[in-house]
N, C-alpha and C positions, 0 to 999 in steps of 0.2 A: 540525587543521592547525597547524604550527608559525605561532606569530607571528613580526614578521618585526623584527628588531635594532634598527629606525632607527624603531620606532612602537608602537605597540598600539590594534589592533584595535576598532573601538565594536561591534563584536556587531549591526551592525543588521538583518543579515539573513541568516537560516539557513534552509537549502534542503538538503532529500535528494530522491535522485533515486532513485522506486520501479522495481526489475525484478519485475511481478507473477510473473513465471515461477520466477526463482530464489530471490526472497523469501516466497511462498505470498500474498500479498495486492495489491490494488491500491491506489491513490492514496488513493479514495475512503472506501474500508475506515478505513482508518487513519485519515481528516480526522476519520467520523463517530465512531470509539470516541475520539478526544481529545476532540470535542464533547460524546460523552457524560460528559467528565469535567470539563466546563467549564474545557477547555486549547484555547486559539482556534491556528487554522492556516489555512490557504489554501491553491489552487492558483496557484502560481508566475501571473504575469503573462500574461492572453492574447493572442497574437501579433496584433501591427496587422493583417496581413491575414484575422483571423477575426474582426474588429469589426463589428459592421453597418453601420456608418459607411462602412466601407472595402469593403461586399461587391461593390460594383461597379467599385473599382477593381483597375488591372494589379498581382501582385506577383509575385516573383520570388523562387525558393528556397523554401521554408518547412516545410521535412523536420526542420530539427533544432529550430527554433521549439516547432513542432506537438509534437514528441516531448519536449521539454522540458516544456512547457505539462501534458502529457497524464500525464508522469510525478511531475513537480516538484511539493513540496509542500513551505509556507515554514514555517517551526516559529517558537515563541515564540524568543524569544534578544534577547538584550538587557545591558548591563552591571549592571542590576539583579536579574538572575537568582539565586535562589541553588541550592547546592547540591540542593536539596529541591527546588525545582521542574524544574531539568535532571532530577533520578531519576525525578521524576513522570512527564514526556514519553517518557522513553525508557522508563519501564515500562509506559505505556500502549501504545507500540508496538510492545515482545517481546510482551506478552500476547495482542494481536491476532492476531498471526502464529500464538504458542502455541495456541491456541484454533483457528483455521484449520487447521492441523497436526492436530491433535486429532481434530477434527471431521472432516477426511479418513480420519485412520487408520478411525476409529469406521464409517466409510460403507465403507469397504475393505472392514474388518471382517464388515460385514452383508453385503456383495453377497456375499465368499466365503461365508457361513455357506447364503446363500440358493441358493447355487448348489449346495451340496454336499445340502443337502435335494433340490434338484431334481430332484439326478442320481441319489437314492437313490428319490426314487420313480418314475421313468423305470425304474430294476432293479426294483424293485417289480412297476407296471403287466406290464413282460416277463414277468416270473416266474407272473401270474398269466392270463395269457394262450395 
């Protein structure tokens, strides 16, 4: 996001907002391969009205909170960032994907292989029957 003319920016809080559907992963995926890389994250702030404090009280709306909450995850960011550690975040987070990606084709993979055996011994069994 461009900075804006009349200021810059302190970096205090960076937030991506996961589509598990079109990105291949969810929130969660991603929090725990940065943890395993000892790069701290979070999920975005959760909504007053999902607080225990609050479960008994009235609220009102909370479709885009929830989805926020549910999708959002806040990244390191900061003015003291350097180049080297922005690479690190976001390399841990292709990789995740990459790897998910992966790991589907690979599953793809076998279901076809496993099916095309099936159906060879389904001709099989006929043939010898």
């Amino acid at each position: 996001m461009p900075e804006a003319q009349y200021g810059r920016s302190n970096c205090w809080l960076t937030v991506i907002l996961i589509n598990p559907k079109k990105f291949g992963v969810d929130r969660e995926t991603i929090r725990f391969a940065l943890e395993k890389e000892n790069i701290e994250s979070r999920p975005i702030w959760k909504p007053m009205h999902l607080q225990p404090i609050f479960k008994d009280c009235r609220a009102r709306g909370g479709g885009v909170s929830e989805d926020l909450f549910n999708r959002g995850l806040c990244l390191p960011s900061g003015t003291q960032m350097t180049e080297i550690d922005f690479e690190s975040v976001v390399g841990v987070i292709q990789n995740v994907r990459k790897e998910k990606l992966e790991m589907a084709y690979r599953k793809s993979s076998i279901e076809n292989n496993l099916e095309k055996i099936d159906k060879g011994k389904r001709r099989s069994h006929k043939n010898l029957t």
